[in-house]
N, C-alpha and C positions, 0 to 999 in steps of 0.2 A: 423457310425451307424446312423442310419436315423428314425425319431422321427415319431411315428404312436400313434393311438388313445389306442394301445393297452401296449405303451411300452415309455410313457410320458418322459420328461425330470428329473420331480418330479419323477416319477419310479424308474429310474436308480441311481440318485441320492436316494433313501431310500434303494436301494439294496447296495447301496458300503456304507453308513452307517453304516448298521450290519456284515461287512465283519468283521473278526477276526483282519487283519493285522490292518483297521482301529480302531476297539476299542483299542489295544496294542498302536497303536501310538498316536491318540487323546483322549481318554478316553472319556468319555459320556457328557460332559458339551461343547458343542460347538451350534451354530447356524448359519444357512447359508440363503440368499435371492438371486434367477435371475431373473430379469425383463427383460419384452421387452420393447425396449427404444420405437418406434413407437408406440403401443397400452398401452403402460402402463400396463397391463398384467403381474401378478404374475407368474411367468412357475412353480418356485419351489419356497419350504421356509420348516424352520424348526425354530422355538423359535426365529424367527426374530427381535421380538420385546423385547425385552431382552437384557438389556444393559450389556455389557462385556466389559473388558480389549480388545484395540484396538490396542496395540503396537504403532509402526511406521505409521498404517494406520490411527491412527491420526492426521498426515502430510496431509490426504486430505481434511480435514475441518479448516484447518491450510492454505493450498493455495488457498480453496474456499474464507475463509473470506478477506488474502490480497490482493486476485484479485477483488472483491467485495467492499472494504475500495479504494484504491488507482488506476488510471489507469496504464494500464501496463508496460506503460513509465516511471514511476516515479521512481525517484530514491531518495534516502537521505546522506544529507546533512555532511562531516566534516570538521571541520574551526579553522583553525589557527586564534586565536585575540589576541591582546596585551594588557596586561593590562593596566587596568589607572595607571598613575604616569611613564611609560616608557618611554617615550615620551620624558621626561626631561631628561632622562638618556640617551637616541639617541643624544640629543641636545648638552650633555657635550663629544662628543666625542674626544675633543682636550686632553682629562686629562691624565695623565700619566698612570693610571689605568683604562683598558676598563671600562666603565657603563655593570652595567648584568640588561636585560630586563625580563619580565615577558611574556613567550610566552603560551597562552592556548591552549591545543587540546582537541576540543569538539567532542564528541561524538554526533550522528546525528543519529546514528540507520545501521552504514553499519556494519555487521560483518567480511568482506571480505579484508582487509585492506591488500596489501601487499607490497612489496619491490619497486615497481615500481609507488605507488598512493603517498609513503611514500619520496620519491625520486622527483616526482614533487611536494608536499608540500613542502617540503624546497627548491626548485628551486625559486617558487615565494614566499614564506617568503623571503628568502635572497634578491631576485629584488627591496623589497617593506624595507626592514629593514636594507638593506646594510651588510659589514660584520664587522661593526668596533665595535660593542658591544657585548659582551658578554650573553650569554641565558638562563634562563632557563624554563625547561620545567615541566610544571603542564597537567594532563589530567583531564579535567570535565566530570565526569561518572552523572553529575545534572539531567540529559533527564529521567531514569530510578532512580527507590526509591533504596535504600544502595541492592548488589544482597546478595539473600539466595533462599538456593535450593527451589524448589515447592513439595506442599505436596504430597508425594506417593515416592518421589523422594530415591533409596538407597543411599547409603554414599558411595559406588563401583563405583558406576557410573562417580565421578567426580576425576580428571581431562580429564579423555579419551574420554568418550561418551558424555561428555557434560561439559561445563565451568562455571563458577558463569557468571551470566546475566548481561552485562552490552551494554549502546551503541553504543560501537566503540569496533574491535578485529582485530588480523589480521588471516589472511586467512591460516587455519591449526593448530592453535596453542592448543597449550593439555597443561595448567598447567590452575594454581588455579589465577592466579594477568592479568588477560587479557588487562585491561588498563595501567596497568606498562609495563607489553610487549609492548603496542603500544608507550609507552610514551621514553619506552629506541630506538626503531625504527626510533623515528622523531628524538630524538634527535641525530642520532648515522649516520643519515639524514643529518641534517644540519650540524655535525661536515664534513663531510665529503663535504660541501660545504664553510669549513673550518671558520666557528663560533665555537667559544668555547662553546661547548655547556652542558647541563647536565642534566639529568631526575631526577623531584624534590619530583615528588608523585606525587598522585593522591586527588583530591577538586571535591567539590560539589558545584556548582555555588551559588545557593539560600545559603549556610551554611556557606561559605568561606567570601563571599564578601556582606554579608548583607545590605551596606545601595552605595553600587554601582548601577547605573543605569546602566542595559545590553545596553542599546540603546551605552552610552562613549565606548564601547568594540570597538575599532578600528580592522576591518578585514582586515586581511595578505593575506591569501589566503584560499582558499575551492576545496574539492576534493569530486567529488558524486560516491554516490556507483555506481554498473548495475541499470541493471535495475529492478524493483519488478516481471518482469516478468522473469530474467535472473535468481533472487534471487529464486524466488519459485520452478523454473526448476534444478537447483543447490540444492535446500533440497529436492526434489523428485528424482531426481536421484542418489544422492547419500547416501541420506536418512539423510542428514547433520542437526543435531540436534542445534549447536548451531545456523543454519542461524531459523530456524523451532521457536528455542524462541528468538530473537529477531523481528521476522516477529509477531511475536504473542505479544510481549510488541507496535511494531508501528501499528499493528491495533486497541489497545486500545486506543493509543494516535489520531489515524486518526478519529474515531468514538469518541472520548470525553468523554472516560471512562480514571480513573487512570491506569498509567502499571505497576502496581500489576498483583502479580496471578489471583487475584479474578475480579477485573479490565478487565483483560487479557480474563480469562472465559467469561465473560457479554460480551463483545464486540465479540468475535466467534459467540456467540451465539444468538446476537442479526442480523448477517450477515444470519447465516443461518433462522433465522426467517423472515426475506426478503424474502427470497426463496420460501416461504410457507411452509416450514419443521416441522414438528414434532421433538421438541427436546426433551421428554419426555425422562427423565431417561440419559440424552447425557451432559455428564460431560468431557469440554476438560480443564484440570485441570491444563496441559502444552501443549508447543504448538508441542513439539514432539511426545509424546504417552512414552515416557520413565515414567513419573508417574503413580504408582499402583491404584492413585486415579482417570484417566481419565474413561471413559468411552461411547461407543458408541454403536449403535445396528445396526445390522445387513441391517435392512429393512432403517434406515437413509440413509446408504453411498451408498447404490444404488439409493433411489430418489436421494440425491444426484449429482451422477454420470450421473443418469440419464439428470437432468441440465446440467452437464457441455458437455453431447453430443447436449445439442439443441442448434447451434452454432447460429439459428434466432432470437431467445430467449432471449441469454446469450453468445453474444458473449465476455464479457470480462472472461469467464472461456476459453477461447482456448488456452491459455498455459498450461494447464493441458491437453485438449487433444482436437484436435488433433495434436498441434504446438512440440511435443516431451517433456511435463513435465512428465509425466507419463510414466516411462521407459516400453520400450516394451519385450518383455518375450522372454528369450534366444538371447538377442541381445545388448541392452543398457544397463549403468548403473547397478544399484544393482540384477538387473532380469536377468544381461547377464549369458551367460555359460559358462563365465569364472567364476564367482559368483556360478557355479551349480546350475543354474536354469532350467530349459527345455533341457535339452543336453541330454539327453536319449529317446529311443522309449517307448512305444508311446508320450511320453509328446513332442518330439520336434518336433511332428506334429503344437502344438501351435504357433510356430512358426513364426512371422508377423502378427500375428493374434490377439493376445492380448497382451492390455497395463495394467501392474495393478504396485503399492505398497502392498511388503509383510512389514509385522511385526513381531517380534521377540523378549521375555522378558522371563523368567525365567517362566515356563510353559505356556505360552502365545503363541501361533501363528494365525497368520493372513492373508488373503489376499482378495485385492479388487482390482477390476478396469472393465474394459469393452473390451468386446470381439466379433468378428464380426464374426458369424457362416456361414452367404455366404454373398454375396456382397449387400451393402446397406442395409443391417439388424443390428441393434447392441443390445447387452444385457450388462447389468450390473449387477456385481454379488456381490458377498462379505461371506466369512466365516471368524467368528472367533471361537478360540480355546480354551478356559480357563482349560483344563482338562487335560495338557499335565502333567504325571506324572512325566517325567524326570527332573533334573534341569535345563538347558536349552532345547528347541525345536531342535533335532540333526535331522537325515537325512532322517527319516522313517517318522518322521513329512511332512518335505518338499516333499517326494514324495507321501504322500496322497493329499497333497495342490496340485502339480499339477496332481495327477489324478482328484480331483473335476474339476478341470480347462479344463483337457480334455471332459470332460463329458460336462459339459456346452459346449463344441464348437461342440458336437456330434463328436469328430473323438476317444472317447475308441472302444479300442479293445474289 
């Protein structure tokens, strides 16, 4: 459909508004924003500025600020070190009874840890410590304050959709002790590089060893996450919440706020005030959009977005888009049509065409991202939904989201 002076984008968009099947699916509490990225130009808007429950599409103020805090290279840090007083006990290794060493695993902030990162830590541990002593294994969660949920956060959510915060985990894991998981991994590591080894718990550096100087910490060996650019495209695509709040505790820490919640909040929101953003009323309260207490507006995540397309500007946002962070719609990631996203007419017109993050909470639905109506034009849009009467957003929801979707790209029927 082809856009005239008589039959506006804003038009069509207030027509499919009052349509029936949309009130039944979305109920009446929603607001949507499309800009034109080149002129800056409002096309449409509805209660834009009205902050709502954002879901998942909280992940885009979430990869704004880590690409913003850190460059895209960066990765962080975890390190095998020995504690003081081992050393003696490597020394006595003539005794008839091995020496057992003090081996620490620091958390550094990678949530990704897996079989293979865990497998070269004990390779060079063992180079460096030999195997004639005995191990064991403490994990320091110190980096991050003791983890508790964030406020808004339900008691359902955890262990599946999300883990207690800490910073070190490995890559997948779904229960409530994520530093113990890593900490039986290394050790279960270097047994199999044939140290006797043992998983002893989990310490808090600052609380454990109070009158020890970190500097005596003798380092074994270190393994670094991806990269924050591999990290962000990995919680955008798959909409991975536990990378989503640990990426939201190390932007507090990169910007010099505590990684606390609240810590956590100031430090987003002080990225996007960099930007020049209006955060009036834009509460990211975690760093995935799973808390009932986040919030964001409509008309933010398009200026937003609208940044991360001015790659002259802002080129450290191009892992959001156009480097593949931003799944593309019926094809990648959480947006693909395996997902049931765009796989049907008219919506799989969309097709290569737009890149967004949906969201998804217990009457909540969402989506945003940016879409290219003909070549070298782009727009950024974003609705969200607070109004959904069901208890979860089911499938009548998701095909209104992508009919708005079509409509913005002009190809409704």
């Amino acid at each position: 459909m082809t856009e005239s002076a008589h039959d506006s984008l804003g038009d069509r968009l207030d027509r499919w508004s009052t349509e029936n099947a949309v009130a039944e699916a979305l109920g009446t509490a929603f607001s949507w924003q499309v800009l034109d990225v080149a002129s800056g130009a409002v096309l449409a808007g509805r209660a834009a500025s009205t902050p709502r429950a954002g879901a998942s599409c909280m992940k885009i103020l979430t990869a704004v600020a880590a690409l913003r805090t850190f460059p895209a290279d960066h990765r962080f840090r975890t390190e095998v070190v020995l504690a003081p007083g081992s050393e003696a006990a490597i020394a006595s290794d003539g005794a008839r009874n091995k020496p057992v060493v003090t081996l620490r695993l620091s958390g550094g902030g990678d949530p990704t840890l897996d079989p293979s990162t865990m497998a070269a830590l004990a390779r060079d541990t063992v180079s460096r410590l030999g195997d004639h002593a005995r191990a064991r294994v403490v994990v320091d969660e110190g980096l991050f304050p003791p983890a508790n949920p964030a406020p808004g956060w339900r008691s359902e959510f955890m262990p599946i959709e999300v883990q207690p915060v800490v910073p070190l985990g490995l890559r997948e894991y779904f229960g409530f002790h994520p530093g113990e998981a890593a900490g039986l991994a290394f050790a279960g590591a270097l047994s199999a590089r044939g140290v006797d080894a043992a998983f002893s718990g989990v310490c808090r550096m600052p609380e454990v060893d109070v009158d020890v100087d970190v500097s005596e910490l003798r380092s074994l060996a270190t393994a670094e996450s991806a990269t924050v650019a591999a990290l962000v495209t990995h919680m955008l695509q798959s909409s991975h919440n536990p990378t989503a709040e640990v990426l939201h505790r190390m932007v507090a820490i990169g910007r010099g706020y505590e990684p606390t919640w609240a810590g956590a909040r100031s430090a987003v929101q002080s990225a996007l005030d960099e930007l020049g953003l209006d955060t009036t009323g834009v509460v990211p309260a975690d760093g995935s959009g799973l808390s009932r207490d986040s919030r964001v507006r409509a008309d933010l995540l398009t200026d937003v977005l609208a940044r991360v397309c001015s790659r002259e500007r802002h080129p450290e946002l191009a892992t959001i888009f156009p480097e593949g962070g931003l799944p593309l719609a019926g094809v990648t990631g959480s947006m693909s049509a395996a997902n049931d996203w765009f796989a049907r007419p008219p919506a799989d017109q969309v097709r290569g065409r737009l890149w967004a993050k949906s969201g998804s909470l217990s009457g909540v639905a969402a989506l945003a991202g940016i879409a290219i109506p003909a070549p070298g034009r782009y727009r950024t849009f974003a609705i969200l939904v607070n109004g959904v009467e069901s208890d979860f957003p089911h499938l009548m929801v998701r095909r209104q989201l992508e009919r708005f979707a079509t409509i913005v790209l002009g190809v409704d029927g």
